[in-house]
Every structure is written in structure tokens, then in C-alpha cells.
N, C-alpha and C positions, 0 to 999 in steps of 0.2 A: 526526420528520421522515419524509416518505414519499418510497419510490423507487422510479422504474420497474423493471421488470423487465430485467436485465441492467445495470444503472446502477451506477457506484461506490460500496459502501455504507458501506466497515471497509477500516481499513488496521492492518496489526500488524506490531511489528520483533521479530524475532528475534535476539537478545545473549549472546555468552558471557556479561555481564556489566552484567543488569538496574540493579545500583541506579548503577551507571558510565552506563546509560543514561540514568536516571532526572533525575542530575546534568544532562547537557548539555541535553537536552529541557527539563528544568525552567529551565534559566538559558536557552536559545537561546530559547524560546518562551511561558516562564511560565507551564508546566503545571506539573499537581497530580496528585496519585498515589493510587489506595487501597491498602490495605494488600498485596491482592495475593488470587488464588485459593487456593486450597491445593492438595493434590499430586495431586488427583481430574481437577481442571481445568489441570492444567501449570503453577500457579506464575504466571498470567496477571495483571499490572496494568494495569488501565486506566489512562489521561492524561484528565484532564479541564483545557480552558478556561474560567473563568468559571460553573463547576462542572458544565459540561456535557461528554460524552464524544467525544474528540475520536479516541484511537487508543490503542493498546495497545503495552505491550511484555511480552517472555515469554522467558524462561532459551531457549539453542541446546542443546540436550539432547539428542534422539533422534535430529540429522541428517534427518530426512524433513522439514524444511521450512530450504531455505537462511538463512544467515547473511544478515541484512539484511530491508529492508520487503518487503511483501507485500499487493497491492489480493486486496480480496471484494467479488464484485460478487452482485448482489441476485438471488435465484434463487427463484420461488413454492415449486418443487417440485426441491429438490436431485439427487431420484432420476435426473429427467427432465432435467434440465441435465448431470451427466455423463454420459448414457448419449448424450445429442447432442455431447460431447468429443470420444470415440472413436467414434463413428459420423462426425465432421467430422476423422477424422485426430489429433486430439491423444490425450493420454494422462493417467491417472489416477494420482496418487501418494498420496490418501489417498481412498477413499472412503467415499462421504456416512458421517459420523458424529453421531451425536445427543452436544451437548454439554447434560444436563440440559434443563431448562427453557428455555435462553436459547437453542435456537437448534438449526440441523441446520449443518454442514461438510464442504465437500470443499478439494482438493487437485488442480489439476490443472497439466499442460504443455502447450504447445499445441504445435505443429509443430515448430517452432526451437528448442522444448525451454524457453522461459518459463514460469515457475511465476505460477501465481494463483489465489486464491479462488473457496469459491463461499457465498454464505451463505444458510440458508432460514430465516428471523426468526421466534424466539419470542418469549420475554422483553425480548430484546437485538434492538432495529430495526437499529441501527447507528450511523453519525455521529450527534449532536444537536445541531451544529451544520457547517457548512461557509462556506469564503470568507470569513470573517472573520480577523484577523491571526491567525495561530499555527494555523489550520487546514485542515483538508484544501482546495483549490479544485482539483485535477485526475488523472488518471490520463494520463500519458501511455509508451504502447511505443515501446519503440527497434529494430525489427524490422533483419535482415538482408535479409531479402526482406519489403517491406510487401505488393506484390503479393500471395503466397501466401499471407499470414498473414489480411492483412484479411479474408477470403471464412470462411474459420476464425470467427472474431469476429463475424461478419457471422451465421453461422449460431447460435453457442452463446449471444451477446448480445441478439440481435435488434435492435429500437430503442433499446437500452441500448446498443449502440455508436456512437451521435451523443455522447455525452458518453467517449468514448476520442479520445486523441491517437494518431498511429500515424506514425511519421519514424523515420527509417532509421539505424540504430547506428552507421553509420561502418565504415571497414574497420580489425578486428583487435577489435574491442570489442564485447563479451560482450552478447547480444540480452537486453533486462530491462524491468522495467516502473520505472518513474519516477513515485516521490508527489511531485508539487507542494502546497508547505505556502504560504500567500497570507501575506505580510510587507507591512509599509509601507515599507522600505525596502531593496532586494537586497541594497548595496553591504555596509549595514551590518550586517545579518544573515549575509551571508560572513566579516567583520572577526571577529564574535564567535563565529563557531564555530572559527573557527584558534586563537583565545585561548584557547576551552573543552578545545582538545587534538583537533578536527576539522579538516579540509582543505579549501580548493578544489579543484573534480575541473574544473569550468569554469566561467570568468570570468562576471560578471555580463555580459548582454548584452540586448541588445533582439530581440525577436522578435514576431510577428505577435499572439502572445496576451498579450504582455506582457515584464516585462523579468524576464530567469530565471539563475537562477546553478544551478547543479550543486554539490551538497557532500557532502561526508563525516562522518560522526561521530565522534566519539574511539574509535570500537570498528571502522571502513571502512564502514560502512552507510552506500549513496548512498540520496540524495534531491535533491530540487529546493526552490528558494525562490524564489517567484512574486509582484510585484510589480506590481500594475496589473489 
């Protein structure tokens, strides 16, 4: 699958408690798992749908990448993308790293202090598929100020941020990026992550791109489930 430059590519959660993740992923969405990296590359398992690579999860270990999901957005030249972070006001938490073959990495915060990817594709393009049930369909920010933030986005995404959502976190709630995973039904996909030992964070509801619920995992990792 190809992506524009700045476009959502990879999403990864970070878990005290991979194979507890493995579980509800696996029952909420009917992924599959491989065995897992080894301690070179963090301990990283891929999810595949349909045997295709849909998202990753990965031990919470070193603290330098929060608890919970994480969008990588598609970067030619990694170097060149975080050095426009901090020249656009945000900041760098891990920089660019070569992981092997599969790929270049960073780590960054943008202004309100959101963390997000950045990925430069070697081996590893990223999703292989999208918008089919149980996978990725969107990135959407929950900004305190959208104003300040977007012009941010604007600059380090380029025309990769027509495919960002960007609405306002509310007051008292923690500014973050939101994966929306595409279900064929919200209500019921909310139902069975409560059962799996996850929560509703917010009600299924209708909204302009679709009908979306807010949930949590059995470990607090939000995300969204996107219907429509």
C-alpha cells in the first residue's frame, strides 16, 4: 500500500501487558499475532487481519513512548521531517533511529505536547491494509487549541494532513491523537470490549464521518470504533 507523504501509515500500542493485549485485540477484532521481535527490536508483535499487517503491539518498557496507541505518519526523509518538528515549534522524544532493514523512526510532541510518529519505510511500508472491519480508517487529534496546533501539522504533514482529523479535546481532557479502527457495528463492538475487561470512554454516537464510540482496553489504552 502506498502513502502520501505525511499520511497515516502505522499505528502501535504500547502495553504493560502484551499477550493481555493480544487477548482483547484478538477477540475485539479477530487479529492474529506473530510470534513477536526479539529484544533487539523491543519485543514488537505485529496484528495481522486476514493475514495482512494491520498494527502492532509492544511491552511499555523504557517510558519514552506513552502508555497507549500511537499514529506514524509517512515520512520520505525522517531526518528532514523532525528537523521541520522543532523548527515548527514542536519537539523531539526520540530521534530518527534506524530500525534494521524495516524502516527509519522518530518520536515526536508537537506543541500541546502530543506524541506521534514518524516513519521512513524500508522493508516495513506500513498498514496492508485499511478501512476494512478491524482496521485502521483514521487518525483523528483531540487538540486544546486546534487553532495553534493545525498550522504545526500544516507545516511537518504537508498534504498528508487532509487525511488528519483535528476537534477540540474538551475542557479538562488530556490533548491525544485518536486511532479509529472501522467496525460494522459501533454499538456492538462497544458491548464486547466491556465483556473483554475494556470500557466505554464515550457512547456510540453519530457524527459527520460516521457513527463513533470512544473505548478503552483492558489495560486503559483509548481508541475509537468507527462505523460508516
Amino acid at each position: 500500500m502506498e502513502f502520501a507523504e505525511g499520511a497515516p501509515c502505522w499505528a502501535d500500542a504500547a502495553l504493560p501487558d502484551v499477550e493481555a493485549g493480544k487477548r482483547f485485540y484478538g477477540d475485539l477484532f479477530g487479529w492474529t499475532f506473530d510470534e513477536g521481535a526479539g529484544a533487539e527490536y523491543g519485543y514488537y508483535t505485529q496484528a495481522y487481519s486476514d493475514g495482512r499487517t494491520v498494527a502492532a503491539l509492544a511491552p511499555d518498557r523504557d517510558g519514552r513512548t506513552p502508555t497507549g496507541w500511537t499514529v506514524h505518519f509517512r515520512a520520505r526523509d525522517a531526518e528532514t521531517v523532525a528537523s521541520t518538528v522543532q523548527d515548527s515549534g514542536g519537539r523531539l522524544l526520540v530521534e530518527p533511529l534506524s530500525i534494521g532493514p524495516f524502516g527509519t523512526m522518530a518520536l515526536a510532541a508537537d506543541p500541546e505536547g502530543t506524541v506521534f510518529g514518524l516513519w521512513q519505510a524500508g522493508t516495513h511500508g506500513g498498514f496492508e491494509t485499511r478501512g476494512e472491519p478491524g482496521t485502521f480508517r483514521r487518525a483523528e487529534l483531540r487538540a486544546h487549541d486546534t487553532t495553534a496546533v493545525a498550522p504545526f501539522y500544516a507545516s511537518v504533514l504537508g498534504h498528508g494532513v487532509a487525511d488528519l482529523g483535528i476537534s477540540s479535546a474538551g475542557g479538562g481532557a488530556p490533548a491525544r491523537f485518536l486511532v479509529h479502527f472501522a467496525v460494522t457495528d459501533c454499538a456492538a463492538t462497544a458491548e464486547a470490549a466491556t465483556r473483554l475487561g475494556g470500557r466505554v470512554k464515550e457512547e456510540p454516537s453519530d457524527t459527520p464521518c460516521g457513527r463513533v464510540a470512544v473505548l478503552a482496553d483492558n489495560q486503559g489504552a483509548a481508541f475509537a470504533v468507527h462505523q460508516g
